[in-house]
C-alpha positions as CSV (number, residue, x, y, z in Angstrom):
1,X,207.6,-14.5,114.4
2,X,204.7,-17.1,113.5
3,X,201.6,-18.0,114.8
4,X,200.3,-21.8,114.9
5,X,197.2,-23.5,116.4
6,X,197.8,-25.5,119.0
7,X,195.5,-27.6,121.6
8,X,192.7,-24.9,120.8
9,X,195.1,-22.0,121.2
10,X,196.8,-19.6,119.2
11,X,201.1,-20.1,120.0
12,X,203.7,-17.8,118.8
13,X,207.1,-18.8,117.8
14,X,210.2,-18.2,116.4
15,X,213.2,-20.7,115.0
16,X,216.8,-20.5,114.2
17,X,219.0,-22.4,112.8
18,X,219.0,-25.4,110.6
19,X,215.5,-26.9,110.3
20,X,217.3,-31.0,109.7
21,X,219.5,-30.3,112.7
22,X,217.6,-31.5,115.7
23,X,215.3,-29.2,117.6
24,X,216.2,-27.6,121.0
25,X,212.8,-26.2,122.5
26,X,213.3,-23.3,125.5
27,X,210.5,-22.3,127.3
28,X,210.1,-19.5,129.1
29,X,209.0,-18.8,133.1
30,X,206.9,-17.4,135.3
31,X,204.6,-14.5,133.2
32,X,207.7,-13.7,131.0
33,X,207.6,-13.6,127.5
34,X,210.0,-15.8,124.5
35,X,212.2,-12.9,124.5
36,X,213.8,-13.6,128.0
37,X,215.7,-16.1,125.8
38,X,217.3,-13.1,124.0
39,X,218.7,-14.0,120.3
40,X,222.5,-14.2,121.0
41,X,221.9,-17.2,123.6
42,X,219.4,-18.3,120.5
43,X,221.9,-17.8,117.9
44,X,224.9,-19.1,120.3
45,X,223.0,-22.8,120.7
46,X,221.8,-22.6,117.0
47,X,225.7,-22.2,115.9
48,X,226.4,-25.8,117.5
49,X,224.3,-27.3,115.1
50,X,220.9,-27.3,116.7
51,X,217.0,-25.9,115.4
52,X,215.9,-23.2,118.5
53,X,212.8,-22.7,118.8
54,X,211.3,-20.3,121.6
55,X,207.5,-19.6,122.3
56,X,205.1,-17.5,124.3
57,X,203.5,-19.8,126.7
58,X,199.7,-19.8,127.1
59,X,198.5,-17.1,128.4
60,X,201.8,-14.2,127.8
61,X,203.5,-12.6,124.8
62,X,201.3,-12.7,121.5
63,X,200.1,-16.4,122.1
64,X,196.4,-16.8,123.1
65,X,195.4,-14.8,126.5
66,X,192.7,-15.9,129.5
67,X,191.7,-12.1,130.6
68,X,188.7,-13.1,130.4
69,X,189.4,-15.2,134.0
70,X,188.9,-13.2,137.0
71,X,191.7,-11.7,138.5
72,X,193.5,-14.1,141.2
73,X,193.0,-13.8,144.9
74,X,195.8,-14.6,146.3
75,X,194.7,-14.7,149.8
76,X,191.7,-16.8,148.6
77,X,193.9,-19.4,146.7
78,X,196.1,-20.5,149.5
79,X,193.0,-20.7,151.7
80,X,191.0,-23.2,149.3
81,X,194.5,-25.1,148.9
82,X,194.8,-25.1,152.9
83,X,191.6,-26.6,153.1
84,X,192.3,-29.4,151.0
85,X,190.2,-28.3,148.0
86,X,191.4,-28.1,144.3
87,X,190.5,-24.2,143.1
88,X,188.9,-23.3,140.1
89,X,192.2,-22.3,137.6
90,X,191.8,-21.7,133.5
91,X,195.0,-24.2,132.9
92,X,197.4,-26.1,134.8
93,X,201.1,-27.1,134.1
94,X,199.8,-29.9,132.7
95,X,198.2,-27.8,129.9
96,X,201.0,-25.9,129.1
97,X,203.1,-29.3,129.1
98,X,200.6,-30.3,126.3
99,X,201.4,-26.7,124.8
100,X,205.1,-27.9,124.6
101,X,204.1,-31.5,122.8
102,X,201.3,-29.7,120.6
103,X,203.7,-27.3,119.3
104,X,206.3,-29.8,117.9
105,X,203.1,-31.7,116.5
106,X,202.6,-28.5,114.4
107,X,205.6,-28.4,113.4
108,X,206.3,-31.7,112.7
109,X,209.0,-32.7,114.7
110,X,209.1,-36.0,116.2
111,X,211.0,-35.4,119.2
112,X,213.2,-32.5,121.0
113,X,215.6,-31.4,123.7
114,X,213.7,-29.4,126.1
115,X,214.8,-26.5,128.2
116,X,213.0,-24.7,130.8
117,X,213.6,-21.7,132.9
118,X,211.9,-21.6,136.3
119,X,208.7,-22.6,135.3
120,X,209.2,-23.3,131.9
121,X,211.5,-25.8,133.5
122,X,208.3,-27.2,135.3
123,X,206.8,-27.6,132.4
124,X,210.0,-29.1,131.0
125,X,210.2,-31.8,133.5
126,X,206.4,-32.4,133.1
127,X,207.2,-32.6,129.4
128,X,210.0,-35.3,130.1
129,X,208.4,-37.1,132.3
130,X,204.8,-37.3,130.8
131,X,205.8,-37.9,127.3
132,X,208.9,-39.9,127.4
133,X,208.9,-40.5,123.8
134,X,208.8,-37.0,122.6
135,X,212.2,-35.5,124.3
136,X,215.3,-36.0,123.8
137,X,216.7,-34.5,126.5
138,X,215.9,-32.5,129.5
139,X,217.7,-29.3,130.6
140,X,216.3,-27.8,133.6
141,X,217.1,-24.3,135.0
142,X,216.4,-22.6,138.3
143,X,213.4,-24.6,139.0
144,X,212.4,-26.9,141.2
145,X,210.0,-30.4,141.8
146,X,207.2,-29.1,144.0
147,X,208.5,-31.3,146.7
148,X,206.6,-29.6,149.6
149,X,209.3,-30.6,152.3
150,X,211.6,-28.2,149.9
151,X,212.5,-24.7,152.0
152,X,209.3,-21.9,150.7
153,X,209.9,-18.5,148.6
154,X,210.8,-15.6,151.4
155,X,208.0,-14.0,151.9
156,X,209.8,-10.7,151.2
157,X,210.5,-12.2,147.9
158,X,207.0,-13.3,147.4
159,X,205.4,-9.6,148.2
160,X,207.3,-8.0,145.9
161,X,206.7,-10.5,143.0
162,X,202.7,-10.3,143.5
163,X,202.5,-6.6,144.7
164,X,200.3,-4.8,142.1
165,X,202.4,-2.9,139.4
166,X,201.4,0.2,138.1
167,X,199.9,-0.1,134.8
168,X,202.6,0.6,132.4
169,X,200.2,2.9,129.6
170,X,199.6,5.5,132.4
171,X,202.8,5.6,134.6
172,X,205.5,4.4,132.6
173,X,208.4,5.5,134.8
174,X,206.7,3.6,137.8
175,X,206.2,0.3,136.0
176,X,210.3,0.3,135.2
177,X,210.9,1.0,138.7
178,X,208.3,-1.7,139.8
179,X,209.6,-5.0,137.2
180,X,213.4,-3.5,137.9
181,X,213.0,-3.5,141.5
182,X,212.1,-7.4,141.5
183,X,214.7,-8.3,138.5
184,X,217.5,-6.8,140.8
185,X,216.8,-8.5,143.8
186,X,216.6,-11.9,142.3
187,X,219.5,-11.3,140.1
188,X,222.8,-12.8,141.5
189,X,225.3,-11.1,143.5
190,X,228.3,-12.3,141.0
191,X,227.6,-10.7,138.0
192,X,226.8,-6.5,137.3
193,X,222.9,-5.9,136.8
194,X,222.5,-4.9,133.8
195,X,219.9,-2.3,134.3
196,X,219.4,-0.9,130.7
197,X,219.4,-4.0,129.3
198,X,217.0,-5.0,131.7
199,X,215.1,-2.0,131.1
200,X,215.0,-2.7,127.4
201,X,213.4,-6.1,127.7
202,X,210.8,-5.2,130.2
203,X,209.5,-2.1,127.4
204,X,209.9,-4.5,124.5
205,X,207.8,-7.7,126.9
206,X,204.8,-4.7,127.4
207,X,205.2,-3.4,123.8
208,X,204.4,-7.0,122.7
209,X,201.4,-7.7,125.1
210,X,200.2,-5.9,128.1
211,X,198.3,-8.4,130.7
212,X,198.3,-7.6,134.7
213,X,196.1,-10.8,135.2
214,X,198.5,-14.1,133.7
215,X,201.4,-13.8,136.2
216,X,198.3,-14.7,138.6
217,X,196.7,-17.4,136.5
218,X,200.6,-19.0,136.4
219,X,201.1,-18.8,139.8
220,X,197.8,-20.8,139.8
221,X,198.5,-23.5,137.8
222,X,201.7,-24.3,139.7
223,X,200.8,-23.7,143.3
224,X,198.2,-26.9,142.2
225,X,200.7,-28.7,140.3
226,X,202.0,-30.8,143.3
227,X,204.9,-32.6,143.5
228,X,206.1,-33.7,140.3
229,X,209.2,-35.8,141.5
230,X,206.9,-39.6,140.5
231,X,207.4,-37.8,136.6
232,X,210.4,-37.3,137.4
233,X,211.3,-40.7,138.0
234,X,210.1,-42.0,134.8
235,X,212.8,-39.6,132.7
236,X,215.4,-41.9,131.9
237,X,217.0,-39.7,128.7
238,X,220.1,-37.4,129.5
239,X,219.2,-34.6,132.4
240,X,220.9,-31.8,133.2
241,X,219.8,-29.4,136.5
242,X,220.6,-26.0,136.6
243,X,220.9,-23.6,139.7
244,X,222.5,-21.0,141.1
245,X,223.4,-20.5,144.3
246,X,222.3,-16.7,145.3
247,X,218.9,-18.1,144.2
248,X,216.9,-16.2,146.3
249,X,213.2,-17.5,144.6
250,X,214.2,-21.2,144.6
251,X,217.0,-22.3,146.8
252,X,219.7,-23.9,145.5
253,X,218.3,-27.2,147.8
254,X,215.4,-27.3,145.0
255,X,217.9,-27.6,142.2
256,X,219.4,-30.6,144.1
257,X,216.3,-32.1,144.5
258,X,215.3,-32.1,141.0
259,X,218.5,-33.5,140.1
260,X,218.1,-36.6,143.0
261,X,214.8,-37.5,141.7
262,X,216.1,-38.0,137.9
263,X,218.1,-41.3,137.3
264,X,221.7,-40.1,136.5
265,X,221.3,-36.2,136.1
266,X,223.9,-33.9,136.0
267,X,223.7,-31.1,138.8
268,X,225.4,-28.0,137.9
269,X,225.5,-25.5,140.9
270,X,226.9,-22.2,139.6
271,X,228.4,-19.3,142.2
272,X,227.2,-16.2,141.7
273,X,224.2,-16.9,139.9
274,X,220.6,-16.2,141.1
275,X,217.0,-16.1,139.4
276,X,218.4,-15.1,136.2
277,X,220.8,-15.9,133.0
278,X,223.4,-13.2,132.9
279,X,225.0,-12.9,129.4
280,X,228.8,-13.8,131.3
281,X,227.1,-17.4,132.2
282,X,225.4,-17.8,128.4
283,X,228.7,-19.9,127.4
284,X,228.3,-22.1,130.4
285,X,224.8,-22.9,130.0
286,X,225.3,-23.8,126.3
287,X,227.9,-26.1,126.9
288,X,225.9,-28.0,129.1
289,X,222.9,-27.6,127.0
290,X,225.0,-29.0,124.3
291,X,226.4,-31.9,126.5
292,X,223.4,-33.2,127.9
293,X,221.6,-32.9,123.9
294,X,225.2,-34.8,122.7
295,X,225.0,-37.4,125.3
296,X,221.2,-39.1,123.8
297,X,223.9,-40.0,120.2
């Protein structure tokens, strides 16, 4: 794991592969760490002859926190946004779009695939669309446009996403059941839930960094991120849209969308998939990952 300086910001990474094999950048979602991309999917794209790189996003994992931002008010948020009003937010997508170009400055690399994951596939698509000649490609997975016409999150879904966790350093046991509760009912219906795995991850995410407040500073920065389908239009290099169809946070109709408003995208729609990347469906997503990177030769 290394640590580089980037727009002002500390970002931690970490590669594999070949470093003169061209670079496939994932980034990660909604107040989740680099680790959701879990080594063998790393390991699986770096063996078809590509540099991975993930990072922690702004704001989670051991890249550079904004605790010291109040603590979001929900209820307050979607009022000032009802009223027409911009709120006051520490970063926006945009940011952590720049995040994704500053990093491969760092580094030195010209240009990338990119591939997000719900809203690192946001920030993707912002990426792609915003700095054209920087990506090579654009892979993005369960994650939609911010077309507001597009159906909303449940409700039900919504609670239990923002619903206040116990804090993990005094009630262990309650935290698990907390973060497990959510990951199982946005998980598919076709694959097994892989509850200790699951389990693993979530102690490993809280052994790396600890932070109540970001989930609520991300949810900021996309709820005023609009609609991103005019970036959209302007991505003209090889596109691939992932969703699955039990997708119970965006509906599979947002996955669509995203794929209508890029110029000759690829829409894979997979059954029995929902908000998450089961290790059965790693293959699958590689080979597309792999196509869409092959098709820009």
């Amino acid at each position: 794991m290394n640590i580089l300086k980037v727009n002002g910001i500390d970002l931690a990474y970490d590669s594999y592969g070949n470093e003169t094999d061209e670079t496939i950048l994932l980034i990660a979602g909604l107040g989740t760490q680099m680790i959701r991309w879990t080594v063998p999917f790393c390991e699986m794209l770096a063996a078809r002859g590509f540099r991975v790189i993930r990072f922690d996003n702004r704001d989670t994992g051991l890249s550079t926190h904004f605790s010291h931002h109040p603590t979001l008010d929900f209820e307050a948020l979607a009022k000032t946004l009802m009223s027409g009003q911009r709120p006051y937010i520490p970063y926006s997508l945009n940011d952590m779009s720049d995040d994704v170009i500053g990093l491969l400055d760092a580094l030195g690399i010209k240009k990338a695939h990119v591939v997000g994951r719900s809203m690192g596939g946001m920030i993707a698509q912002l990426a792609a669309g915003r700095y054209p000649e920087r990506v090579l490609s654009l892979t993005s997975i369960m994650s939609t446009t911010g077309n507001p016409d597009l159906p909303p999150t449940s409700p039900e879904v919504m609670a239990l996403m923002t619903r206040p966790a116990p804090n993990p350093m005094e009630d262990e046991a309650g935290y698990l059941a907390h973060s497990l509760a959510f990951a199982k009912r946005i998980a598919g219906t076709g694959y097994p839930f892989e509850e200790n795995e699951y389990r693993s991850l979530i102690r490993e995410e809280v052994q790396r960094a600890y932070d109540p407040g970001s989930v609520g500073r991300q949810i900021a920065a996309i709820a005023v991120s609009g609609d991103r389908r005019p970036h959209l239009e302007k991505v003209t290099v090889p596109a691939l849209i992932i969703h699955g169809m039990d997708d119970p946070m965006f509906v599979p109709a947002c996955g669509k969308d995203t794929a209508q408003a890029i110029s000759g995208a690829e829409f894979m729609l997979l059954e029995g998939m929902g908000h998450d990347l089961p290790p059965q469906l790693f293959e699958t997503i590689a080979d597309g990952i792999e196509r869409t990177a092959r098709r820009n030769g």
